[in-house]
N, C-alpha and C positions, 0 to 999 in steps of 0.2 A: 531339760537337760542341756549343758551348754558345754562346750571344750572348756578347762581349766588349768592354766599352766600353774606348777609351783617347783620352787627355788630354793634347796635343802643345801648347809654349811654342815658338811662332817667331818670327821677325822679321814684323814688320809691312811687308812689303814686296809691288808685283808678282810673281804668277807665284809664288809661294809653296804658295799651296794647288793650283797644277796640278801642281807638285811632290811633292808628298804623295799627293795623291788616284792620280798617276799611277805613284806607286811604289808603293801597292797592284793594282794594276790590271797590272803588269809582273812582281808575283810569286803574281796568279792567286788575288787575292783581292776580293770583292763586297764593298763598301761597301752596308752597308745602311741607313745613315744619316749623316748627317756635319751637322755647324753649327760654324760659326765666328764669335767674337768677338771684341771688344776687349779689353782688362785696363788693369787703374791706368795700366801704364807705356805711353804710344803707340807704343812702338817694338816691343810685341809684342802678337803673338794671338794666341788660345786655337783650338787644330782639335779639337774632338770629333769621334769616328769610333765607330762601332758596326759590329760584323761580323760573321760566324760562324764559328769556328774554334776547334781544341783548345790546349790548354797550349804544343804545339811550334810550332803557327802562332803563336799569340801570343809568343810568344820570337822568333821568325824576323825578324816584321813588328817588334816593338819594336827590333831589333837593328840593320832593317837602315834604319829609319825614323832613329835616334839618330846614323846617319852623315854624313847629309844634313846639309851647315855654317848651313841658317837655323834648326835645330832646336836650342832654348835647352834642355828639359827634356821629357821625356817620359816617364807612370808609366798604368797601370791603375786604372781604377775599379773599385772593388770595390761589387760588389751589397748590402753588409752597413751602409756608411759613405756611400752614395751614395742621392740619391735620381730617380730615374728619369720621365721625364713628358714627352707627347707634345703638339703642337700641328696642330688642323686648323682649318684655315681653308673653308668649303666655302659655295658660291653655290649655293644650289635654287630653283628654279621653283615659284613659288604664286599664288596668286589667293585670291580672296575663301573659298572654299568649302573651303578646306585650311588657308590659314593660322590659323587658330586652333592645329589640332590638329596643327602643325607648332611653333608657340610651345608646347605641352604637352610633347610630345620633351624641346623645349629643356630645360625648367625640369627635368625630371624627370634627364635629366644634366648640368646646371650648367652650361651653358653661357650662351653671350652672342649675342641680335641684334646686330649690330654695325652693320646696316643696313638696312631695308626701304623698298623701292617696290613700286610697286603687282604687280607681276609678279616679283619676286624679293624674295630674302632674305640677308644672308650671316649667317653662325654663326660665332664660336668657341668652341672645346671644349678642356682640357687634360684631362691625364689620362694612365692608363696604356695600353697597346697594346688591353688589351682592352676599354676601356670606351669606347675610338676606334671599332673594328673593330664593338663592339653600336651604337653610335649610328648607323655607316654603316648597318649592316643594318635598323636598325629606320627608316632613310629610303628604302632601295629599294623595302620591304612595300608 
């Protein structure tokens, strides 16, 4: 079992991605992430999906994804030509006595205040799963 990203061209229309998300979901596969965009042309979007499964799953799901009539194009990202990066967006709780060395975290994984009042903060972070996963952890400490 290996993560598998794939890269689906549809109509830019209602109920499109409940379509999709819901044909994985009827052949008993866990979406472990999904984003959807725009592209050049309006009349299509881009569904990224991430998931976990083997060579046959991925054949199953691209097969039976490609049949669905608002699906314009659909291929795999390959781990080798791709590049991969996650976004957290996350609100903590500070006061005087912490935030400093709540800004120090920040700086040390690249991140961004994006907002501060007097009792909170929000952050973003991009990056890979695991430098997501050490930033959370070195916030719970």
């Amino acid at each position: 079992m290996k993560r598998e990203v794939i890269s689906i061209f549809v109509d830019n229309s209602s109920n499109v991605l409940t379509r999709v998300a819901s044909l994985f979901g009827r052949r008993g596969f866990n979406i472990e992430s999904l984003t959807v965009s725009a592209t050049n042309d309006p009349a299509i979007s881009r569904i990224t999906v991430v998931f976990i499964g083997n060579e046959q799953a991925l054949h199953q799901i691209i097969t039976q994804t490609r049949k669905l009539e608002v699906v314009k194009k659909i291929f795999t990202l390959e781990k080798d030509n791709s590049l991969f990066r996650e976004l957290l967006l996350v609100k903590v709780a500070c006061d005087k006595s912490n935030r400093s060395a709540l800004r120090e975290i920040v700086e040390i994984y690249r991140g961004k205040i994006i907002s501060l009042s007097k009792s909170c903060m929000i952050i973003e972070l991009t990056g890979a799963s695991e430098k997501i996963d050490g930033f959370l952890d070195m916030l719970s400490c």
